[in-house]
C-alpha positions in Angstrom: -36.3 11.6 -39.8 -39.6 12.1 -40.9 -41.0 11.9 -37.6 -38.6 14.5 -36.2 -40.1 16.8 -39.3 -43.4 16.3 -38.3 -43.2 17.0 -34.6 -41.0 19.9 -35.1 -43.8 21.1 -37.7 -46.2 20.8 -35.5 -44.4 23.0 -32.5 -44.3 25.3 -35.3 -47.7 25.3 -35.9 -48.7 25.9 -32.9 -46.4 28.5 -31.9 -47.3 30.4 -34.7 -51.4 30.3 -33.8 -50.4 31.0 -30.0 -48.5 34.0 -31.2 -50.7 35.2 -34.4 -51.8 38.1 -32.5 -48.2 39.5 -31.8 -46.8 38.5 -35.7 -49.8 38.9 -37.6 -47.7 36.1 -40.1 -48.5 32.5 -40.5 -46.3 31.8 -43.6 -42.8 31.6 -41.3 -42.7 27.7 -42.6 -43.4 28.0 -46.2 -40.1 30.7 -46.0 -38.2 28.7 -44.3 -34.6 27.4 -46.3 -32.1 24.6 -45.3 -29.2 26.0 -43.1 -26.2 27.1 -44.7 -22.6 27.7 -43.7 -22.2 24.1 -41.8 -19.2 23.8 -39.6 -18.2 21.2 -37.9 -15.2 22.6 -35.5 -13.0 19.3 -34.0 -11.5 19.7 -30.9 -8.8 16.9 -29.8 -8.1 16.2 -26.3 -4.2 16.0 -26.2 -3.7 13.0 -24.0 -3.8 10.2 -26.6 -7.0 9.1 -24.9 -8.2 9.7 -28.6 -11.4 11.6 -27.3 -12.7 14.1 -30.0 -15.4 17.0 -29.0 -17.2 18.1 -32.4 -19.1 21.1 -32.3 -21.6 22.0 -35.1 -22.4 25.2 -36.1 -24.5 26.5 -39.1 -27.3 29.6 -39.7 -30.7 28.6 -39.6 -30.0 25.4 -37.9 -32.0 24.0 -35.2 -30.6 20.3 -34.5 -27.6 18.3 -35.5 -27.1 15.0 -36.4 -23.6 13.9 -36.1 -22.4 10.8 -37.4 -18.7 9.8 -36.9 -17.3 7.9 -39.6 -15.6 4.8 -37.9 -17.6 2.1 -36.9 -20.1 3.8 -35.0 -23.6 3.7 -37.5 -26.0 5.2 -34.7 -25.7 9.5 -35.0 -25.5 11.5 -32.2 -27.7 14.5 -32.5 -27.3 17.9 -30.5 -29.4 21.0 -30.1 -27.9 24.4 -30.8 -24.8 25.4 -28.9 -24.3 21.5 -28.2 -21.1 19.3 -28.8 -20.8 16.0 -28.9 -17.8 13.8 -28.1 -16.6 10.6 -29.3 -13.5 8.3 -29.1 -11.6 7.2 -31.8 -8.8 4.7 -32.2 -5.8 7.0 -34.4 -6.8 7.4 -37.6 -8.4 9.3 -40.3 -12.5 9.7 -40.4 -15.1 11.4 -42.9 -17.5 12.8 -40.3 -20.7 13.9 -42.0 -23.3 16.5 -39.9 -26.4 16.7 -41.3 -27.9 20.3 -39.9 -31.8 20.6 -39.6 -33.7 23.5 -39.8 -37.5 24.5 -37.9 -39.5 23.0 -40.8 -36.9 20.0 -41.4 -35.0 21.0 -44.1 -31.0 19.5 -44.3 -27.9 20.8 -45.1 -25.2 17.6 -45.5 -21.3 18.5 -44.4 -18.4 15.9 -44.8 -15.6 17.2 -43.1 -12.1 15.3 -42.7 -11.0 14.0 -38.9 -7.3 12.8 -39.0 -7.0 11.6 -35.0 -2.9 11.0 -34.3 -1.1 10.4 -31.3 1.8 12.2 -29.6 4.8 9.7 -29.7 6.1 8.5 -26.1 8.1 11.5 -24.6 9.9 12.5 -21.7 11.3 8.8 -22.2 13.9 8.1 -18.7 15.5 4.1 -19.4 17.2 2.6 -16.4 19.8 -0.2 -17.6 21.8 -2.0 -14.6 23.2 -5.2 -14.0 22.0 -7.5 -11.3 23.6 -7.8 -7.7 22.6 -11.1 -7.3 22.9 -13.2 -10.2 25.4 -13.4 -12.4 25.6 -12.1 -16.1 22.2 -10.8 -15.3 20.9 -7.1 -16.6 17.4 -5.3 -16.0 16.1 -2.9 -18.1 13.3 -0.6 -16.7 11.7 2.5 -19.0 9.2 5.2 -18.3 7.5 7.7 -20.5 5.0 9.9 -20.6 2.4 8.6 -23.8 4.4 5.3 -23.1 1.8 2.1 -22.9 4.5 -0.6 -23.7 8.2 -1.6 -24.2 10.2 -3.6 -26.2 13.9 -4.4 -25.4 16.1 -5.9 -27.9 19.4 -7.5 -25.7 22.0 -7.2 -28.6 22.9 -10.4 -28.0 21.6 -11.8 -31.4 21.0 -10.8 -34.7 17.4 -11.8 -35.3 16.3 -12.1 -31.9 12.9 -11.4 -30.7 12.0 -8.4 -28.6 10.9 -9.2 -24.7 7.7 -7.1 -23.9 6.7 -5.3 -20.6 4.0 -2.4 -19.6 5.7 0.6 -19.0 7.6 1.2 -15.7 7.6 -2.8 -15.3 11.3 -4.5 -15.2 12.5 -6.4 -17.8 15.6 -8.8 -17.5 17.7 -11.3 -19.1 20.7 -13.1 -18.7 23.8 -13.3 -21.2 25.5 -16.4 -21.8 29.0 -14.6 -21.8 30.2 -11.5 -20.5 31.0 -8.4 -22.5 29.5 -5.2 -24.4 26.3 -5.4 -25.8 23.7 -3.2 -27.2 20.2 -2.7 -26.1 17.8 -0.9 -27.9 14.4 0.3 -25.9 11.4 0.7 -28.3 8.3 2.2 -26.1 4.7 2.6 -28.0 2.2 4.7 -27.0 -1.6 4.1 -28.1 -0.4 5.1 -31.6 1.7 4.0 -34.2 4.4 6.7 -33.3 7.0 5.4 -31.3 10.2 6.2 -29.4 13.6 4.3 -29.2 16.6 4.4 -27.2 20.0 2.7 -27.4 23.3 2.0 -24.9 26.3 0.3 -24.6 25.9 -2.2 -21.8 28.7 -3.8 -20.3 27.6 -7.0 -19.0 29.6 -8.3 -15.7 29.7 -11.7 -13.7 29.5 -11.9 -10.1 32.9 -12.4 -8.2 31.2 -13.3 -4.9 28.3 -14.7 -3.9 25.1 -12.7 -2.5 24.1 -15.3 -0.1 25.3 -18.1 2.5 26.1 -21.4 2.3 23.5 -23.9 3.8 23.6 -24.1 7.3 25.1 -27.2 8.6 23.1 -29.6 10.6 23.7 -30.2 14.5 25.8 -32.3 14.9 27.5 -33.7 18.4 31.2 -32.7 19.2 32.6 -36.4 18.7 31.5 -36.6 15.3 33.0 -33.7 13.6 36.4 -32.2 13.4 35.7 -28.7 12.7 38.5 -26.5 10.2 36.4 -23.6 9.3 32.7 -23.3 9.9 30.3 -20.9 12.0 27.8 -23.9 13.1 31.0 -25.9 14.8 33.8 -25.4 17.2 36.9 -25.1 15.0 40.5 -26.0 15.8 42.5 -23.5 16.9 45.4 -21.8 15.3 44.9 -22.9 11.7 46.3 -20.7 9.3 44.3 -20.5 6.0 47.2 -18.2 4.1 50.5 -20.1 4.8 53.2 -18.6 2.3 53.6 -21.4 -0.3 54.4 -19.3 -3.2 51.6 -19.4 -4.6 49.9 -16.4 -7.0 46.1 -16.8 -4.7 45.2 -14.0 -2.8 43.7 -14.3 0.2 40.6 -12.2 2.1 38.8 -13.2 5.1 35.1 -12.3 3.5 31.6 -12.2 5.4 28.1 -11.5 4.1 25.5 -11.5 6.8 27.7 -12.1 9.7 28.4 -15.5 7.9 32.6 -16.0 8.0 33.7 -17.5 4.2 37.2 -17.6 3.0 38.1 -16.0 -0.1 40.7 -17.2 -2.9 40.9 -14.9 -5.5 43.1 -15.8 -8.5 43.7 -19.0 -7.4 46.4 -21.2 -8.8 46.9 -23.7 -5.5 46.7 -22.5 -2.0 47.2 -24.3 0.9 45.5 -24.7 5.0 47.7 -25.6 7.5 46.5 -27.1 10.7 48.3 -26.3 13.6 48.9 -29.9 15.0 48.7 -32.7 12.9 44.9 -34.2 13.7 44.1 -38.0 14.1 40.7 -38.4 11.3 40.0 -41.9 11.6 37.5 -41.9 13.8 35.6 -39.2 10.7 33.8 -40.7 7.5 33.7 -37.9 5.5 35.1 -34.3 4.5 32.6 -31.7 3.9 33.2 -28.5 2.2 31.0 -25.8 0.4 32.3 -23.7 -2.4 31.1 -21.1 -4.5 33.2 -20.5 -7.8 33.8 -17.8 -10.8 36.0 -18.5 -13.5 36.9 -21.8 -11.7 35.4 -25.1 -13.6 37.1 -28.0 -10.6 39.1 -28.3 -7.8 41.5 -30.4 -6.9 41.2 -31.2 -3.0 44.3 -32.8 -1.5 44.7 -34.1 2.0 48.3 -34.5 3.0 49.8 -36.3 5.7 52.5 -35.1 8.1 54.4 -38.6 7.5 56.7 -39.2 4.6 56.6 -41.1 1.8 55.0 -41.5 -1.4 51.3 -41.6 0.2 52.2 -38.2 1.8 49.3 -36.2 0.2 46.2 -37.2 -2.6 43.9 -35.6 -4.2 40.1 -36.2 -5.2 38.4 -33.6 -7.9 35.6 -32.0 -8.0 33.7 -30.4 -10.6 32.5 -26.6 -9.7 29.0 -25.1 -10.3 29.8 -21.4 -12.0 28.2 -18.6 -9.3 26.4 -20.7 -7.3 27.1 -23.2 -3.8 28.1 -26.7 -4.2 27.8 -28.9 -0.8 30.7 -31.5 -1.6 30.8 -34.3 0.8 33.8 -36.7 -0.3 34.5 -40.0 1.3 37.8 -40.4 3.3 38.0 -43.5 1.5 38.2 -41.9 -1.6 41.5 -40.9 0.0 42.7 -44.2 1.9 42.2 -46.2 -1.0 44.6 -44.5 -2.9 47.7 -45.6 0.1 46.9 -42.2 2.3 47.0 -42.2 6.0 44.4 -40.1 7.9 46.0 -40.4 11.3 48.2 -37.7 10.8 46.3 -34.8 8.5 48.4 -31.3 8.9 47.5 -29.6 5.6 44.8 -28.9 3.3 45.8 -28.0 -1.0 43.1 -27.1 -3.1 44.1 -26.8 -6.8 41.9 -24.5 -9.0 41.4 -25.1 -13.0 41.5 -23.3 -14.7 43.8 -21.3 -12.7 43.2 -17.4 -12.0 39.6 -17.9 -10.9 38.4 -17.2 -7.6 36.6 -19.4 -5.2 35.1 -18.6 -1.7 34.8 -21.7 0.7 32.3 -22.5 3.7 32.1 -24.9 6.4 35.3 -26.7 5.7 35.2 -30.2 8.7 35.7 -33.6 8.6 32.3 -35.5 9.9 31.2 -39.1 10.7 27.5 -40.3 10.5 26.3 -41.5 14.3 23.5 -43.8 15.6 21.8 -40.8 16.3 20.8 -37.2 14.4 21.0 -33.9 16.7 18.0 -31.8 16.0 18.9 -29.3 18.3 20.1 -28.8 21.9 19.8 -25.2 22.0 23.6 -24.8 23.5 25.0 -22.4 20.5 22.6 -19.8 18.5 19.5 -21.0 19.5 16.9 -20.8 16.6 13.9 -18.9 16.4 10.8 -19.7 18.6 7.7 -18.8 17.6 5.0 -19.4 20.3 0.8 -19.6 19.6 -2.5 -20.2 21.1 -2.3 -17.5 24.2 0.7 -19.3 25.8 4.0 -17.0 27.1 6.7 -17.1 24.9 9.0 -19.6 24.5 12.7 -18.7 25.6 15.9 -20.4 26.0 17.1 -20.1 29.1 19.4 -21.9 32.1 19.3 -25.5 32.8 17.1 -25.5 36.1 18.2 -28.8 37.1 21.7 -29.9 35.5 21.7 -33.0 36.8 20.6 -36.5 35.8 19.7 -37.4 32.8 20.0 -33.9 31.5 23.1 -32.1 32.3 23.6 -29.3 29.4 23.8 -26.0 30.1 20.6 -24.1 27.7 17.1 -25.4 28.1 13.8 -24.2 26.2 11.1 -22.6 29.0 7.6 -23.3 27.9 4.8 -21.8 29.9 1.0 -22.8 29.4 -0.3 -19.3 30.9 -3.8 -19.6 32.3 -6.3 -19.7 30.0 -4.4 -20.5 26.8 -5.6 -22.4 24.3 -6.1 -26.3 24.8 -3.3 -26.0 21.2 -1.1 -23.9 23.0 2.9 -24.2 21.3 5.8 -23.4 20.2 8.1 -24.1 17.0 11.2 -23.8 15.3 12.5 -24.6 11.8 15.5 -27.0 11.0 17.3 -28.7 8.3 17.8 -31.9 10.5 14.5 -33.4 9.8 15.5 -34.4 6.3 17.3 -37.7 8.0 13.7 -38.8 8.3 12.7 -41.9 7.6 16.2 -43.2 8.1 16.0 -42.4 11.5 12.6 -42.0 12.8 12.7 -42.2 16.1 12.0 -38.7 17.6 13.7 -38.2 21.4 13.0 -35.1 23.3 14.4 -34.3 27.3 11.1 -33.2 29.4 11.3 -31.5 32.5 7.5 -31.3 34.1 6.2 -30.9 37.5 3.5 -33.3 37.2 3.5 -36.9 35.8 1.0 -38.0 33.5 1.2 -34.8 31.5 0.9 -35.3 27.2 3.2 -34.1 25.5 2.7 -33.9 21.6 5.5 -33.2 19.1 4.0 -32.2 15.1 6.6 -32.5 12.0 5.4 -29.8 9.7 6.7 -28.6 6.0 6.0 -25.1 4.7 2.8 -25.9 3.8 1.4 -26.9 7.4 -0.6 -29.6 5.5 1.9 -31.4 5.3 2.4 -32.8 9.2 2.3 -35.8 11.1 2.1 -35.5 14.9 3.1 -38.0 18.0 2.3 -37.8 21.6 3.9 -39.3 24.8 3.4 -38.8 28.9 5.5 -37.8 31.3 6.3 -40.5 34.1 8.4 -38.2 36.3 7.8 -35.2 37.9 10.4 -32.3 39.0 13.2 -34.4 36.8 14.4 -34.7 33.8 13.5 -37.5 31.5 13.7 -38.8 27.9 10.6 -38.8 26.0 10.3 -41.3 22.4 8.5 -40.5 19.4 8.1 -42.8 16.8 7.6 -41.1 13.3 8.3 -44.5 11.6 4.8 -44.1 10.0 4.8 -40.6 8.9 4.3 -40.4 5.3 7.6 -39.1 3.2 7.6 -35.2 2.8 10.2 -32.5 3.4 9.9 -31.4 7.4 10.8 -28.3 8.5 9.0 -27.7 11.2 9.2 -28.9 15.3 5.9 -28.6 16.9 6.1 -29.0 20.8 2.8 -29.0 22.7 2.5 -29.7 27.0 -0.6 -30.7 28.1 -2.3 -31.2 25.3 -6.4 -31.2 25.2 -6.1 -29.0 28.2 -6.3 -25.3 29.2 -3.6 -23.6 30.0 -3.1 -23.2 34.1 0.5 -20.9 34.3 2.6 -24.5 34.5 6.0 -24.1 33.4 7.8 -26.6 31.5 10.8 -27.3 29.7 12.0 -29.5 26.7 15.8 -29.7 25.3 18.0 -32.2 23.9 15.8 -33.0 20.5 17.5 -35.6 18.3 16.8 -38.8 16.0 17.8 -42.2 15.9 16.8 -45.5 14.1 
């Protein structure tokens, strides 16, 4: 401060000598008196950014020093027709200007900030329940002044708000269904706040929002197929047949993936349209999505009389979700049931008035051997890298000898692709591994000596394990063996097929099919 007097003293000084021939008065100083009539005018950006623009104002002033009154110590000083500005958290504040005159005389103001924040406004809450899980709702708000949001479910008395930034989702799901009341709090950057409330009428899911696992390959002798996309069914089953019973019946498809529906089930029945010899099969396989249905009674029944005409085995349901059920046919024979003659299908429901949907319905038998794929049905995606064409399935170009199907995969190492050059696809068979290791792939090349490599890989492509064999034969099919006995334990998903591995492409075109495991 002192220092400030002194120079500004001296400026006076020596304006006054410059200019003692226009004035003719060198006593200016010793006249001078502090400023009077301080003002200190606040000016409050309305955005609850909390940003404040003081302007002082005062007669005979020459320089302001401002100092804020929060935590700030430092002043901020401003010539004549200056402003400062400053940010303050919401609050009140003594702001003091201190207003300085030529020779360095003070005049001291305290003047009262109060800095408040508009409440969040314009407040738009979005309250929905989920379509795709169950019993699930999601709470989205936006506001304008809004920072934050609090959402209180209803669904307990002293439960504890879940938090989100505003224009974020919020969910949760109730344990029952029914009405409930949600209250919305959303904050700004003050303490002002603004709340909203609404009925909510929570609501389960009566059918599923996705598919059933797909099925593995499997060959044609070791399945017996009643109702499933990935097999050939038997013809002229009837899924409805006109037992009396309350269940209501709807042929239901998501995705172009056929499901039967049961809705309101008390017992309904399947009736085959010849009775069907199942001793040759190990299992029955069904998947099953439920609502309101805890188990299921699954009976078999048996076209001959007697007391051993039908049996039952139960099942506990999962609520809104799949359930893969494989049951042994043992668990049936063992009761006195004969399989050689299986016409109908029951299936019970408790408790009764629920609905169930039901997927992929067969009868199956493990083999010797695990089809990966054979490309004869909907062939799966092939993705294609390192420069080469792309993979295709296309016609057998030799159905004969060892190979006789009718689909083939075309692989074609164009010139000058990568020495990597391959193609994949993804399965579900490869979880058989390690019980049956042994890889086998058909290989149709028109050069012997030719390596061929086949990778495993998971999601993560880390996780791999790769084998290679050569081609003996040329312009003929042949059966190539991988052995993946030593591959270490991880979840494949992933075929790999490489031709002429190590080498540049040159345009040859190969083909592969009939990929399966064995022991």
């Amino acid at each position: 401060m002192k220092s400030l007097r002194y120079i500004y003293t001296a400026l006076l000084c020596f304006t006054l000598i410059a200019c003692k021939d226009d004035f003719g008065d060198t006593d200016l100083l010793s006249n001078d008196v502090a400023p009077k009539d301080v003002v200190a005018t606040f000016k409050v950006k309305q955005d609850n950014s909390g940003e404040v623009t003081i302007v002082p104002t005062a007669t005979g002033a020459v320089l302001y020093q401002i100092y804020f009154g929060d935590s700030t110590t430092t002043p901020t000083t401003v010539k004549v027709g200056e402003a400062a500005t400053h940010t303050y958290a919401e609050g009140k504040y003594n702001v003091k200007v201190i207003a300085q005159s030529l020779s360095g005389k003070q005049t001291e103001l305290i003047q009262p900030l109060e800095v408040s924040f508009n409440a969040p406004g314009d407040l738009k809450v979005k309250i929905t329940n989920d379509t795709s899980v169950s019993k699930k709702v999601n709470v989205t708000a936006t506001a304008t002044y809004g920072i934050t949001f609090d959402v209180y479910f209803g669904e307990k008395a002293d439960e504890k708000p879940v938090s989100g930034n505003i224009g974020s989702t919020i969910s949760h799901v109730y344990a029952a269904v029914g009405t409930y009341t949600i209250t919305v709090e959303v904050k700004g950057a003050g303490s002002a706040t603004t709340k909203y409330t609404q009925a909510v009428q929570v609501t389960a899911l009566s059918q599923p929002t996705a598919s059933a696992a797909t099925p593995p390959a499997r060959y044609a002798a070791d399945v017996v197929s009643i109702f499933s996309n990935s097999y050939t069914n038997l013809s002229g089953t009837d899924f409805n047949p006109n037992w009396g019973q309350a269940t209501q019946y709807t042929a239901f498809a998501l995705s172009g993936n056929d499901m039967l529906q049961y809705a309101k089930l008390n017992y309904q029945g399947i009736q085959f349209a010849n009775a069907t010899d199942l001793t040759a099969m190990q299992y029955l396989h069904l998947d099953v999505w439920a609502s309101g249905v805890n188990s299921l009674e699954i009976f078999l029944i048996s076209k001959s009389g007697g007391a051993a005409t039908e049996k039952k085995v139960t099942k506990t349901l999962k609520a809104e979700q799949w359930l893969s059920i494989d049951i042994p046919l043992t668990d049936y024979t063992s009761q006195g049931l004969t399989v050689d003659d299986i016409h109908q299908i029951k299936l019970v429901g408790d408790p009764a008035g629920g609905t169930v949907f039901i997927d992929n319905l067969y009868f199956y038998r493990k083999s010797n051997s695990v089809l990966v794929e054979n490309f004869e049905g909907t062939a799966p995606a092939l993705t294609s890298f390192g420069g080469m064409a792309d993979a295709k399935v296309v016609s057998n170009p030799d159905a004969s000898g060892a190979n006789t199907t009718k689909k083939v995969v075309q692989f074609t190492k164009t010139a000058g692709a990568e020495t990597w050059a391959g193609t994949f696809f993804e399965t579900s068979a490869l979880k058989e591994l390690p019980t049956y290791s042994k890889l086998h792939l058909m290989a149709y090349s028109p050069k012997k000596g030719v390596k061929v490599l086949v990778k495993l890989e998971g999601s993560d492509s880390s996780i791999n394990h790769e084998v290679s064999a050569t081609t003996t034969a040329e312009n003929t099919w042949e059966e190539l063996t991988f052995d993946f006995s030593k591959a270490p334990q991880a979840e494949y998903l992933k075929v790999v097929v490489f031709f002429d591995f190590g080498n540049q492409g040159d345009g040859t075109t190969y083909y592969y099919d009939e990929i399966k495991l064995t022991k």
